[in-house]
Every structure is written in C-alpha cells, then in structure tokens.
C-alpha positions as protocol buffer text, in pm:
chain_id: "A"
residue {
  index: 1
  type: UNK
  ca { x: -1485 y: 662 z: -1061 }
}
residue {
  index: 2
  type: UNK
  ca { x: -1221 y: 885 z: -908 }
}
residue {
  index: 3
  type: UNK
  ca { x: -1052 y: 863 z: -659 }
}
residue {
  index: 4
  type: UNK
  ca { x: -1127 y: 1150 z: -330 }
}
residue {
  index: 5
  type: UNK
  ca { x: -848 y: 1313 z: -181 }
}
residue {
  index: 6
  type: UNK
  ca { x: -726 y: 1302 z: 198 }
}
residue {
  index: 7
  type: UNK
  ca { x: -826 y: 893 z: 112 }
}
residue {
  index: 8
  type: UNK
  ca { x: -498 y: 647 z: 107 }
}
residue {
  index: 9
  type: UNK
  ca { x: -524 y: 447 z: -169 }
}
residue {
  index: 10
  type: UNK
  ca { x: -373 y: 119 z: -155 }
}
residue {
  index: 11
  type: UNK
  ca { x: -289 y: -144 z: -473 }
}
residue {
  index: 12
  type: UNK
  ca { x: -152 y: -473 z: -473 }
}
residue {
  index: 13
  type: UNK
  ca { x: -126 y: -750 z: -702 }
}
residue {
  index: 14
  type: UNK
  ca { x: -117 y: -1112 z: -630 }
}
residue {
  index: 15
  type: UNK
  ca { x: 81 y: -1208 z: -917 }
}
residue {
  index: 16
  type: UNK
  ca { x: 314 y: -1000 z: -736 }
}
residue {
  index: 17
  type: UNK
  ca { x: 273 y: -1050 z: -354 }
}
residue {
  index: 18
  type: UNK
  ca { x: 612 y: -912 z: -248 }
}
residue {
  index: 19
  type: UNK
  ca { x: 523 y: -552 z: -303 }
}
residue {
  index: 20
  type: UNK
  ca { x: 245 y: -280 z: -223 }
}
residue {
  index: 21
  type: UNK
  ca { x: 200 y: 79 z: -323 }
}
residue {
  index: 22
  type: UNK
  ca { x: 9 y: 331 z: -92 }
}
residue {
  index: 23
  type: UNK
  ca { x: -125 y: 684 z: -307 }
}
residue {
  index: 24
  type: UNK
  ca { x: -255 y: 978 z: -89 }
}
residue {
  index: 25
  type: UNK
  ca { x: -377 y: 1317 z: -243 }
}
residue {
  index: 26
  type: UNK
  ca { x: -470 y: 1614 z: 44 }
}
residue {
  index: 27
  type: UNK
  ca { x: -357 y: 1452 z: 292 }
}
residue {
  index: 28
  type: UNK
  ca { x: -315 y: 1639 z: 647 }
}
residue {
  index: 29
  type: UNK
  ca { x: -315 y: 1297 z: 821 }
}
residue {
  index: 30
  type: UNK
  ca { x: 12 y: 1271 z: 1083 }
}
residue {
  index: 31
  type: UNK
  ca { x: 177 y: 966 z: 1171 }
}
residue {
  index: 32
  type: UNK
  ca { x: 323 y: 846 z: 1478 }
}
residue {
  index: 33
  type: UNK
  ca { x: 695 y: 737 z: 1506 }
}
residue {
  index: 34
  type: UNK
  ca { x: 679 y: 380 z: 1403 }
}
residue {
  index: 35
  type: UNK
  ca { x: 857 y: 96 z: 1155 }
}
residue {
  index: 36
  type: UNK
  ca { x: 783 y: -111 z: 867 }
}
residue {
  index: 37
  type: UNK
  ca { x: 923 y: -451 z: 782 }
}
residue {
  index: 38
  type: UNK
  ca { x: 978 y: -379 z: 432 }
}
residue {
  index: 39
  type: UNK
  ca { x: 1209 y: -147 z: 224 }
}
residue {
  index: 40
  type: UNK
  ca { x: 996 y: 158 z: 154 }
}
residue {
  index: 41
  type: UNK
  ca { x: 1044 y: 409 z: -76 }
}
residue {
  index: 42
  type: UNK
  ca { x: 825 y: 739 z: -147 }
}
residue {
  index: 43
  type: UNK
  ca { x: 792 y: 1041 z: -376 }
}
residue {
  index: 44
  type: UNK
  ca { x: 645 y: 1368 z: -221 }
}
residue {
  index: 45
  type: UNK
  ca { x: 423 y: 1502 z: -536 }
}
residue {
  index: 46
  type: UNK
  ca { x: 343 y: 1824 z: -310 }
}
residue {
  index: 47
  type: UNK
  ca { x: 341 y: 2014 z: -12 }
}
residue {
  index: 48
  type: UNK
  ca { x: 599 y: 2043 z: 283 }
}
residue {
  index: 49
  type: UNK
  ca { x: 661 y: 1771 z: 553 }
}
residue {
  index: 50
  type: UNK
  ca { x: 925 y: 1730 z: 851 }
}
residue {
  index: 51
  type: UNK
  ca { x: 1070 y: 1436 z: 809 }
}
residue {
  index: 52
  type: UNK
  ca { x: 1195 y: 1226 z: 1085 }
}
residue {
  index: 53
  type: UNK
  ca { x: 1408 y: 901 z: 1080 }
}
residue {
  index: 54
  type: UNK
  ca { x: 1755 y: 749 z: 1222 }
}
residue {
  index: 55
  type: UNK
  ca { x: 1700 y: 1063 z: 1495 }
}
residue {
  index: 56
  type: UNK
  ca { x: 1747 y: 1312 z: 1213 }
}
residue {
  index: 57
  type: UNK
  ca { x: 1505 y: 1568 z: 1143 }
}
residue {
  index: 58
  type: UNK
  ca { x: 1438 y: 1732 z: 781 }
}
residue {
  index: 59
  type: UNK
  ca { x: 1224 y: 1889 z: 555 }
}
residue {
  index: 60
  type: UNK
  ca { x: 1114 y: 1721 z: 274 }
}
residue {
  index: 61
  type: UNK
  ca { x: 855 y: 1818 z: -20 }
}
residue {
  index: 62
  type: UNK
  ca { x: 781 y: 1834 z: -371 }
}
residue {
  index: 63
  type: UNK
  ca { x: 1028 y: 1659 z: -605 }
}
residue {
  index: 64
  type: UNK
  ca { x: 1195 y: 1454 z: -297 }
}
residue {
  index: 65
  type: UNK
  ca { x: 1211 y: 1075 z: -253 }
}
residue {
  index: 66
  type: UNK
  ca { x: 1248 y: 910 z: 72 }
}
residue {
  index: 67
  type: UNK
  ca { x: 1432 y: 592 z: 178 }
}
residue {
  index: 68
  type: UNK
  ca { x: 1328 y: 408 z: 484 }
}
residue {
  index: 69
  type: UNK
  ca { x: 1517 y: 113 z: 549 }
}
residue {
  index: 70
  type: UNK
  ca { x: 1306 y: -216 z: 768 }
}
residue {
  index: 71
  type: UNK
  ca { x: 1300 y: -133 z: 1163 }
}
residue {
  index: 72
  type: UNK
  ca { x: 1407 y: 212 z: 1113 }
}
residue {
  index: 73
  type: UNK
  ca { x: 1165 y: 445 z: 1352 }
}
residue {
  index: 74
  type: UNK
  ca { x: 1019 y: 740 z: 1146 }
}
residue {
  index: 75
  type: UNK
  ca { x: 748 y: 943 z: 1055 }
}
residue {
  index: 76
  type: UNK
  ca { x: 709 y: 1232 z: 768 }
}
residue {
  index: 77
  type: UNK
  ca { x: 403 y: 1462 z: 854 }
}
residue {
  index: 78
  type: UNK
  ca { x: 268 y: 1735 z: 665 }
}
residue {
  index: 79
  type: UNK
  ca { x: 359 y: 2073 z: 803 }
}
residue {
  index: 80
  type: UNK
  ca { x: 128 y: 2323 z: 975 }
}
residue {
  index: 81
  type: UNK
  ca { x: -151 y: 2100 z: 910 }
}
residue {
  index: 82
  type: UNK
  ca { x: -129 y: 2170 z: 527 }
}
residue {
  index: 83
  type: UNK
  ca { x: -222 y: 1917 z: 307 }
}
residue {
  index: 84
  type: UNK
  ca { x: 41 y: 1713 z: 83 }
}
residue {
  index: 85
  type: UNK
  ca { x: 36 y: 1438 z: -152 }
}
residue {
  index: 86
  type: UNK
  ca { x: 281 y: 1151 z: -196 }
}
residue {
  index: 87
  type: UNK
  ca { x: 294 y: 766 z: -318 }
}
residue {
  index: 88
  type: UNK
  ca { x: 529 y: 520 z: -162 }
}
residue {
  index: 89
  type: UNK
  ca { x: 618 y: 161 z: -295 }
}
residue {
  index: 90
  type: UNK
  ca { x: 689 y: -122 z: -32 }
}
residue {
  index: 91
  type: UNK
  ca { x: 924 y: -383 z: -54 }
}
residue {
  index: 92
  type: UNK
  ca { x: 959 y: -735 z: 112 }
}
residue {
  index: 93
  type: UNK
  ca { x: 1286 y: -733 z: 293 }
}
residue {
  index: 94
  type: UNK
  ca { x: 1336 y: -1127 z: 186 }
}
residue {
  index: 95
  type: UNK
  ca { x: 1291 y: -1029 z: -199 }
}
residue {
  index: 96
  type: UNK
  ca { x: 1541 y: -728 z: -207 }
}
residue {
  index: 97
  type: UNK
  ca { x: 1787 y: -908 z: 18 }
}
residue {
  index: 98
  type: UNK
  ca { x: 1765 y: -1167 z: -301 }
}
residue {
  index: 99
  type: UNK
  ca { x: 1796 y: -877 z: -575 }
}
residue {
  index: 100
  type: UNK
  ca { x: 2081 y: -760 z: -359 }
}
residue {
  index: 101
  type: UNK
  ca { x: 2239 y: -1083 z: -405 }
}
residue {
  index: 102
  type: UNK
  ca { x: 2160 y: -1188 z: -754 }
}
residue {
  index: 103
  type: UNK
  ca { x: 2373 y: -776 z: -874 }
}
residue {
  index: 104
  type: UNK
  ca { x: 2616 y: -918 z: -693 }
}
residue {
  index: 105
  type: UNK
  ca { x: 2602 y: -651 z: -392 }
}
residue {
  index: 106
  type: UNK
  ca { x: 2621 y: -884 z: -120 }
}
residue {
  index: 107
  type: UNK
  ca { x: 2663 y: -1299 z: -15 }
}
residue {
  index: 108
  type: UNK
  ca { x: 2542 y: -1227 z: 299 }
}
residue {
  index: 109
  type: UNK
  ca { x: 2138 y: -1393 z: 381 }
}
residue {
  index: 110
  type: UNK
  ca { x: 2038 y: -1033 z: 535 }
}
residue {
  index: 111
  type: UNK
  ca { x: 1959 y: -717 z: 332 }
}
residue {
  index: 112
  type: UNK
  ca { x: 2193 y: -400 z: 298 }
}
residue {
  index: 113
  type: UNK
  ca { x: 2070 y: -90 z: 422 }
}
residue {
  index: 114
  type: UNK
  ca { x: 2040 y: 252 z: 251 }
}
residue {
  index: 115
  type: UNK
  ca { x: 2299 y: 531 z: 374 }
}
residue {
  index: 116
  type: UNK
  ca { x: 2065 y: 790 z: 252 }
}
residue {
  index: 117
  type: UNK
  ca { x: 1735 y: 853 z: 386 }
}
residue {
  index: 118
  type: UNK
  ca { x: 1674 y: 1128 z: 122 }
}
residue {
  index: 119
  type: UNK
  ca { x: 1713 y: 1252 z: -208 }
}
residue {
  index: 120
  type: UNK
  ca { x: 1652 y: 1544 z: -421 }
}
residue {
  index: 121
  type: UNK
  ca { x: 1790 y: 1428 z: -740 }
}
residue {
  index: 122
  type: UNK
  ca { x: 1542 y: 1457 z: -1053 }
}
residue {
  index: 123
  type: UNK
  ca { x: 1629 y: 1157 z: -1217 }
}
residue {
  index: 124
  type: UNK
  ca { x: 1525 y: 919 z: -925 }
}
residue {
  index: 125
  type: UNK
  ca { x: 1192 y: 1114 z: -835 }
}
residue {
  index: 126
  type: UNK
  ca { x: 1125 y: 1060 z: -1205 }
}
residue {
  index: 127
  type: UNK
  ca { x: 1231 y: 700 z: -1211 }
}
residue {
  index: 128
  type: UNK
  ca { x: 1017 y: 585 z: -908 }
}
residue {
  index: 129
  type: UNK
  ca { x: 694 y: 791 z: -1044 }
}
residue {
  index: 130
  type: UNK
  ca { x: 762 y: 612 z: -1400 }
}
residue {
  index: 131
  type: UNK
  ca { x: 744 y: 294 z: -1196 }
}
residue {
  index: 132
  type: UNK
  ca { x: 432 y: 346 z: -992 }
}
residue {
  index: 133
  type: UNK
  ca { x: 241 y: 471 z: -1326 }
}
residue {
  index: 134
  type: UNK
  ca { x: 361 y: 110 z: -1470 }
}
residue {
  index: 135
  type: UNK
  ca { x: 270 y: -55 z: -1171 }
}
residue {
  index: 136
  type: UNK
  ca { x: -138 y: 86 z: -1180 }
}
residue {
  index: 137
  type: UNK
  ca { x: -161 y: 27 z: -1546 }
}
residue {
  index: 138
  type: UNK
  ca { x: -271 y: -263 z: -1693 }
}
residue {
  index: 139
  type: UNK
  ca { x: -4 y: -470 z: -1819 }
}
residue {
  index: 140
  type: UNK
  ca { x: 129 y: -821 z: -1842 }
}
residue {
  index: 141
  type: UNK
  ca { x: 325 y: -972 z: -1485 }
}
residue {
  index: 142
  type: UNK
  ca { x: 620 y: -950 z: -1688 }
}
residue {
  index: 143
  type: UNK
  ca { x: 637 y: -627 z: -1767 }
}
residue {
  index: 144
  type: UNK
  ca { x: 543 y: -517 z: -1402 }
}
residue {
  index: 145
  type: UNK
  ca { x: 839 y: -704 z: -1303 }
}
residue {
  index: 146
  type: UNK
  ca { x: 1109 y: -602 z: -1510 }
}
residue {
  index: 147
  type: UNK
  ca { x: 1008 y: -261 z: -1456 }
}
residue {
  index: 148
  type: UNK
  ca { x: 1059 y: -285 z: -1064 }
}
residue {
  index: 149
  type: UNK
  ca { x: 1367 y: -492 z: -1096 }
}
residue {
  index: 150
  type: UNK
  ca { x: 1553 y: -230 z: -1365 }
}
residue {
  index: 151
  type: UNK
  ca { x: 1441 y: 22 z: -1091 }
}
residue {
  index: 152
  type: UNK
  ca { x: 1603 y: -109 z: -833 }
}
residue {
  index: 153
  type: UNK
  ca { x: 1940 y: -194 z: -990 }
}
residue {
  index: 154
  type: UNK
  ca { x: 1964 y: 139 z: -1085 }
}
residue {
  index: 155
  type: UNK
  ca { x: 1886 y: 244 z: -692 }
}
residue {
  index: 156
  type: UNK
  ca { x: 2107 y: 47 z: -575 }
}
residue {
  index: 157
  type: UNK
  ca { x: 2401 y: 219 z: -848 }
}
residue {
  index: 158
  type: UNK
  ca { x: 2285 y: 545 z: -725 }
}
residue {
  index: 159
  type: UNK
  ca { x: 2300 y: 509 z: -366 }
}
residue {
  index: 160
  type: UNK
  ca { x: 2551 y: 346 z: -114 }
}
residue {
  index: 161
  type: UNK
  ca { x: 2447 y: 75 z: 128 }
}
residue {
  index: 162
  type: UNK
  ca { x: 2592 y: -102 z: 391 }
}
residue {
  index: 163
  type: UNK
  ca { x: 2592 y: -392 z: 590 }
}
residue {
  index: 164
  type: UNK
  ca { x: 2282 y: -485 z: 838 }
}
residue {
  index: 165
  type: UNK
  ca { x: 2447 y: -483 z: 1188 }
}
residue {
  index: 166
  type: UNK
  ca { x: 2351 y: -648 z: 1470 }
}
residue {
  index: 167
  type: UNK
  ca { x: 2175 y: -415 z: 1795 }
}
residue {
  index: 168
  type: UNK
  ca { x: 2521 y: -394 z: 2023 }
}
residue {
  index: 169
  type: UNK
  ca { x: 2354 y: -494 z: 2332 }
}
residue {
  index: 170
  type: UNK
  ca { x: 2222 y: -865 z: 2314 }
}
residue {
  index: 171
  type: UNK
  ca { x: 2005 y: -844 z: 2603 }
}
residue {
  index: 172
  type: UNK
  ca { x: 1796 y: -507 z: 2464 }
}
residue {
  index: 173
  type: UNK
  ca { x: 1748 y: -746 z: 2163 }
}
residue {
  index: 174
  type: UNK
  ca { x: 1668 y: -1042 z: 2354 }
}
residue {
  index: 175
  type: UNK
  ca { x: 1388 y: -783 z: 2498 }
}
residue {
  index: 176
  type: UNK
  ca { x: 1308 y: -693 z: 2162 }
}
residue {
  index: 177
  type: UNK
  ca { x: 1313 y: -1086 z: 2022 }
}
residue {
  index: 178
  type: UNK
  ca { x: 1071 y: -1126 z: 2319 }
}
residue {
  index: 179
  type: UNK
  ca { x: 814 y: -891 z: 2264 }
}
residue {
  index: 180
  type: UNK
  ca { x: 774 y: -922 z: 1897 }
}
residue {
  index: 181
  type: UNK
  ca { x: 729 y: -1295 z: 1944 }
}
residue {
  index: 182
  type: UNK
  ca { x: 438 y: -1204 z: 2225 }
}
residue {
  index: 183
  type: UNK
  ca { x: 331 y: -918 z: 2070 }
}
residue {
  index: 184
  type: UNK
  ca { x: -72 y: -1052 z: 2071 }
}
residue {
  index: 185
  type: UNK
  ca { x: -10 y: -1127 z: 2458 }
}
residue {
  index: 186
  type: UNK
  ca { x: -124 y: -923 z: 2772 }
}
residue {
  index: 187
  type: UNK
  ca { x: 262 y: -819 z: 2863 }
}
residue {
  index: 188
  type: UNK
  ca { x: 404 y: -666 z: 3147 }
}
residue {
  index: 189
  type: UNK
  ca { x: 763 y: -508 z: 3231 }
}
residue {
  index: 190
  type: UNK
  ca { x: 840 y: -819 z: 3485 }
}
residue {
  index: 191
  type: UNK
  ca { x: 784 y: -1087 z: 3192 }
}
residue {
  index: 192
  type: UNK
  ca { x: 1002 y: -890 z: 2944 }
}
residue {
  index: 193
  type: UNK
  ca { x: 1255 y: -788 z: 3168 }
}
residue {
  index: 194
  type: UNK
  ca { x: 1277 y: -1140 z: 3304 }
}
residue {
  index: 195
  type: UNK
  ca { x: 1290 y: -1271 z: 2940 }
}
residue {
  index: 196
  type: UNK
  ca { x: 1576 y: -1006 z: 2887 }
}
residue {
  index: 197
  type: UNK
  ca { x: 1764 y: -1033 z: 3233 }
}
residue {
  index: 198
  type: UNK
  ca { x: 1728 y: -616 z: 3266 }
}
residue {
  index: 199
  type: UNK
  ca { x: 1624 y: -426 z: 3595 }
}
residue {
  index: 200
  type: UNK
  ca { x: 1315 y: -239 z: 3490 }
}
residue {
  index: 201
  type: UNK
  ca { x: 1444 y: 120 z: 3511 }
}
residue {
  index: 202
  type: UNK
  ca { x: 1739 y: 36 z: 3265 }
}
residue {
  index: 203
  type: UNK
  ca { x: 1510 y: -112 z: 3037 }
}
residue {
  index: 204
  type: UNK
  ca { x: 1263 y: 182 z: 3002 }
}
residue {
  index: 205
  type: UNK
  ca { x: 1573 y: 392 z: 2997 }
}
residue {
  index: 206
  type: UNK
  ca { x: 1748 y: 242 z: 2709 }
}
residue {
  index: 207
  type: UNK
  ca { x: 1551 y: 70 z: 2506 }
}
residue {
  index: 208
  type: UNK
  ca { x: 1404 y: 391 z: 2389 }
}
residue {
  index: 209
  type: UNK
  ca { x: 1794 y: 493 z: 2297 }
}
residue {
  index: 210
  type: UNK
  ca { x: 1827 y: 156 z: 2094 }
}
residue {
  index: 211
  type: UNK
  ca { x: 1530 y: 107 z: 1908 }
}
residue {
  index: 212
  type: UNK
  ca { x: 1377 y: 474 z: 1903 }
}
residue {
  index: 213
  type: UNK
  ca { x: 1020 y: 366 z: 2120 }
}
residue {
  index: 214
  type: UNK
  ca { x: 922 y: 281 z: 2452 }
}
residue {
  index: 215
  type: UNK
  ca { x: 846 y: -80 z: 2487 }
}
residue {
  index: 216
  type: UNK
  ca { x: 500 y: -27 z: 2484 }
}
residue {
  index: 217
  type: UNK
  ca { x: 509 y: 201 z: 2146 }
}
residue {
  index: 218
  type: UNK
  ca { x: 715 y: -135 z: 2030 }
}
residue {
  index: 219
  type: UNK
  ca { x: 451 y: -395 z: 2134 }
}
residue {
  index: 220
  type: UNK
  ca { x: 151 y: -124 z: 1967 }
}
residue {
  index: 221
  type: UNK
  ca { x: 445 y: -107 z: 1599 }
}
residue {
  index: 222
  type: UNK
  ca { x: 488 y: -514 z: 1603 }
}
residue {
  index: 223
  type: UNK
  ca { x: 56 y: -546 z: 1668 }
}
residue {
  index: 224
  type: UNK
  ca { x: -9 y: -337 z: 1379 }
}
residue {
  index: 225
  type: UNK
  ca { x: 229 y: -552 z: 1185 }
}
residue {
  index: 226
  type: UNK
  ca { x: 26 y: -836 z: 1268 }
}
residue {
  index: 227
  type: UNK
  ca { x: -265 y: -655 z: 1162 }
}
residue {
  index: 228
  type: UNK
  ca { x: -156 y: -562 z: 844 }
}
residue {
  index: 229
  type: UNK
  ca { x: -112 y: -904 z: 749 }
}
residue {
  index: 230
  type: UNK
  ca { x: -438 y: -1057 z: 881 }
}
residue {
  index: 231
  type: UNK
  ca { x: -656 y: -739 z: 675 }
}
residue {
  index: 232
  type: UNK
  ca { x: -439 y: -808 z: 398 }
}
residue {
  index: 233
  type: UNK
  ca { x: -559 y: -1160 z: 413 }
}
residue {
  index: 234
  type: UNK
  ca { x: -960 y: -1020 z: 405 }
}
residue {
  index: 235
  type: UNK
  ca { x: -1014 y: -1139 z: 774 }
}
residue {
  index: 236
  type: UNK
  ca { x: -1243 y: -900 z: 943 }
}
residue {
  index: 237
  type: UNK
  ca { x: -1178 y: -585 z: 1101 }
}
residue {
  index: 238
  type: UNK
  ca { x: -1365 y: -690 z: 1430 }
}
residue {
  index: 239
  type: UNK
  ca { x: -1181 y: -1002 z: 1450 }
}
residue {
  index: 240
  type: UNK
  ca { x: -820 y: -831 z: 1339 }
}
residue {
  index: 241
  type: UNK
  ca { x: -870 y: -649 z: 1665 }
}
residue {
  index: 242
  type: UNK
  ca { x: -973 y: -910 z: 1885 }
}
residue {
  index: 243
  type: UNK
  ca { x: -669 y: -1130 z: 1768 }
}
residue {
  index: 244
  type: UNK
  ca { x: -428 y: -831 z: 1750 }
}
residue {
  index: 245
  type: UNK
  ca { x: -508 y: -799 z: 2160 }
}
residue {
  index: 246
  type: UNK
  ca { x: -695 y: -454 z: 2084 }
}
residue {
  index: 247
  type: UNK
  ca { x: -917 y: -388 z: 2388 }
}
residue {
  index: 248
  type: UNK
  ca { x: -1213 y: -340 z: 2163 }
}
residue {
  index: 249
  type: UNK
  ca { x: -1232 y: -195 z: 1816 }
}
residue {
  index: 250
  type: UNK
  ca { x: -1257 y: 135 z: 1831 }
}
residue {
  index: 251
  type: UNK
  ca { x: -938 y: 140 z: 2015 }
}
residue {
  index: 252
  type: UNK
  ca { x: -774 y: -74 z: 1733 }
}
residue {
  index: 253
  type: UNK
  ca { x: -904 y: 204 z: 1495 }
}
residue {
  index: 254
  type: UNK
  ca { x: -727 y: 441 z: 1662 }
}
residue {
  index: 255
  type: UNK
  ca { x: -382 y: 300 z: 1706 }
}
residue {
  index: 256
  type: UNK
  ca { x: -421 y: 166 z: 1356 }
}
residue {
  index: 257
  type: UNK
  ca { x: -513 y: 514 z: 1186 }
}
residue {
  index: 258
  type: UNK
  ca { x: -193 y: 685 z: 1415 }
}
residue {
  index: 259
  type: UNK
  ca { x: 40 y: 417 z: 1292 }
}
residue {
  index: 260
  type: UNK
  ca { x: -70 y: 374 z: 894 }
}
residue {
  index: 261
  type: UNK
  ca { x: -283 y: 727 z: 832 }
}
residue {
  index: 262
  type: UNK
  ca { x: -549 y: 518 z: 704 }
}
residue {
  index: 263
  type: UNK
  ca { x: -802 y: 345 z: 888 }
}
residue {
  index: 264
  type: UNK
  ca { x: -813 y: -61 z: 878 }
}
residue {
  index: 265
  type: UNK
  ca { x: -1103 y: -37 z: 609 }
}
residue {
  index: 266
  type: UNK
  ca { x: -913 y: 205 z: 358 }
}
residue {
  index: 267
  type: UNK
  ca { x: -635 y: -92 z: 415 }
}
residue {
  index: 268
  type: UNK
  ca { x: -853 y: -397 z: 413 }
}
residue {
  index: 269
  type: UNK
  ca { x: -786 y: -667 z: 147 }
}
residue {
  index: 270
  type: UNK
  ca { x: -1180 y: -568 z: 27 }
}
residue {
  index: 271
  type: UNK
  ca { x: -1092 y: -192 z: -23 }
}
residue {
  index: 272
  type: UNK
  ca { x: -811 y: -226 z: -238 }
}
residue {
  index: 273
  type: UNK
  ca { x: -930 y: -547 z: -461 }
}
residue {
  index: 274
  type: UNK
  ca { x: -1290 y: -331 z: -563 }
}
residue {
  index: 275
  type: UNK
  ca { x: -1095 y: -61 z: -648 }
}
residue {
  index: 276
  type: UNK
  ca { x: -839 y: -292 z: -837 }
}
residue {
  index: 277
  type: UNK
  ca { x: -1159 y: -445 z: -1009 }
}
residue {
  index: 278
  type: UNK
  ca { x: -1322 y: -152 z: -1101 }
}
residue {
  index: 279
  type: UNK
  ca { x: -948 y: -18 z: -1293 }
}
residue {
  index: 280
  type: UNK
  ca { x: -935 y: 309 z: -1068 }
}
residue {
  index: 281
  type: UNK
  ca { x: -579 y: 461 z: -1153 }
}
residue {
  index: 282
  type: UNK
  ca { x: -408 y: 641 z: -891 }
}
residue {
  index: 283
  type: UNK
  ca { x: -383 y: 1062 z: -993 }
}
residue {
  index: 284
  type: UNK
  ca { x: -102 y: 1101 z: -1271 }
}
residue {
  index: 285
  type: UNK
  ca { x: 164 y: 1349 z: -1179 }
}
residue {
  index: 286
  type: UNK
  ca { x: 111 y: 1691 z: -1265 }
}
C-alpha cells in the first residue's frame, strides 16, 4: 500500500512516546509562522523553500537539515508553489534536556538551544536520514533507541548550543504565562493585559517584537498545541475542536491545516496507528 504524495505522513511508537516523525512527498502545502514544544529537526529530500526562523530569512533545499529549537517562531514553505519533499523528527524538550545532561553538556533542569538553525553538511543530512529509515523499520525498542541517542550525541559534537535564557521583560512573559495557561478560554486584551499589568497599545506593540506573533496568533499556536495532544490521544476531531475553543469545526480545520500542513485526520492517533499496522514505510531516499 503506498503511500500518495502531497499526504503528511506521521509515525509514532508507544514504546517510544517522547518522539514523532512527520514524512511529506509533493508537498506545496505553506505554513504559517508558528512554534513547536519540542526540538525538531528536518531533512529537505527536494525542492526549494524560504526558510524563516529567529527573524532570519533563507533558502533551504535538497541536502539541507534544519534545526528548530522549542518556542522559536518559524515556518519553511516551498517556493513558487513548487512542490518539495522533506521528513522531520520531533523531540520532547524534557527528554533532550536529560540527554543533554547525562553527555555532560549541561547541570542546568532546562534544555540548551541550537546556535544553528541550518546546515548543509553531508554527513549530518546522511546521519538523520539513516535514523529515520531505522526508525520506520521494524526493529527491536532497543535498537530504535540507541540509534536516536548515538544521533544525538553526535549533534550535539557537531553543533554549538547555549544556554536557555529567560524573555528580558517579565511582564511580556507574565502575558505570555497567562495566555498559554487560558489558551481554551474566550480571552480578551483587558484580561491579559490586566494579568500582565501592560496598557493595551504596548502590549500589541511589543509582544509581537518578543515572541514573533500577535497575541492572538499566540493563543491560535498554544490551541493547536492542545490539539495535538488530545488527537494524539484518539479523542475525536469534533470534540478536539469543541474543547480546543474552535468556533465550530470547520474553522478548527482550517487553523489546524495553516499551523501543521496536515489536516487533524492525516494527524489523528487513528491515521498514523493503521498505517503503522499495515507496515507502510515512508519513501526511501533517492
């Protein structure tokens, strides 16, 4: 059963619950500018794509590998409408934050970030494609692991990180704190801004220049978040909406699709587990 291009493929494996891959082939899908809360890292198999992240724009295509570190805004869309093909692996922030600590990287509790965003050398596009093909293939947990693990310490020799630091204005965060904890909720500028002790006018202003997004886009980034976890979980995509704060479902289709380039039932826990079932590898590289 193959798999049809322009359709996001998604795997992940409960033995190993801290990561997820995502495999797209033809894909002229765009993205809005939005986070994850993992570490993600991608290969672009082919085509060209502007990439955007940490308010740097590049172009990135075949042979390239992206780093996105958790919370930073981005989005990498195909250019001119062509299509492009590319597989990204996703990380739980808690679990690397661990690795880091175990090589010795770091004592802190938080997670170092990536310098680099991108990189065109060979031997890591070839390294993170080995991985993924061990990742879809059959094979004990233990292999899977160590395979991810060697990965990653060899990352992290390759590239320079650096200490998470703190947003420099406490009461943008406080803004931030507040609307990711009442994300689901009906908000409004007064309660944040009240929350946050912020006129309304400065908060528009510079919250975009802090965290990238209007407070809105920020609310929309932390419900699809929410989202994510509930489909992930097999709960329905009618009621993922309704307890997301969607207006109705066809709106949470939308903001889903502009946010992931995949529409809740490509991403659903169902999707992904009869595809799983039924042994459907992701395309090999050519």
């Amino acid at each position: 059963m193959p798999i049809a291009d322009n359709i996001p493929t998604f795997w992940r494996d409960p033995q190993l619950p801290f990561i997820e891959t995502r495999a797209v082939y033809g894909s002229r899908a765009c993205y809005d500018q939005h986070t994850h809360e993992t570490f993600s890292i991608g290969a672009v198999l082919s085509g060209q794509a502007q990439y955007w992240n940490q308010r740097k724009r590049d172009d990135t295509g075949r042979g390239c590998v992206v780093l996105i570190n958790p919370d930073d805004v981005h989005a990498c869309n195909p250019r001119a409408g062509s299509p492009w093909a590319y597989r990204m692996l996703f990380v739980e922030r808690a679990w690397l934050a661990q690795l880091q600590r175990e090589i010795g990287l770091s004592r802190h509790q938080d997670l170092q970030m990536f310098s680099q965003v991108q990189s065109h050398e060979r031997v890591v596009y070839d390294d993170l494609n080995r991985l993924f093909e061990r990742l879809w293939q059959p094979a004990a947990k233990l292999a899977k692991e160590t395979a991810l693990v060697d990965f990653l310490i060899r990352l992290h020799a390759q590239f320079d990180t650096v200490a998470f630091e703190l947003k420099s204005n406490h009461r943008l965060s406080r803004a931030a704190e507040f609307i990711a904890a009442h994300c689901l909720d009906d908000l409004g500028l007064a309660e944040i801004c009240q929350a946050a002790q912020l006129s309304r006018s400065y908060l528009i202003r510079a919250f975009r220049q802090q965290y990238g997004m209007t407070p809105h886009a920020f609310l929309l980034n932390q419900r699809i978040h929410h989202a994510q976890a509930l489909l992930k979980r097999g709960q329905a995509i009618a009621d993922v909406a309704f307890d997301c704060g969607f207006a109705d479902q066809a709106h949470f289709q939308r903001v889903f699709k502009r946010h992931v380039a995949a529409t809740p039932g490509q991403y659903s826990f169902r999707t992904y587990a009869k595809l799983f079932q039924l042994g459907v590898p992701p395309k090999t590289v050519l």
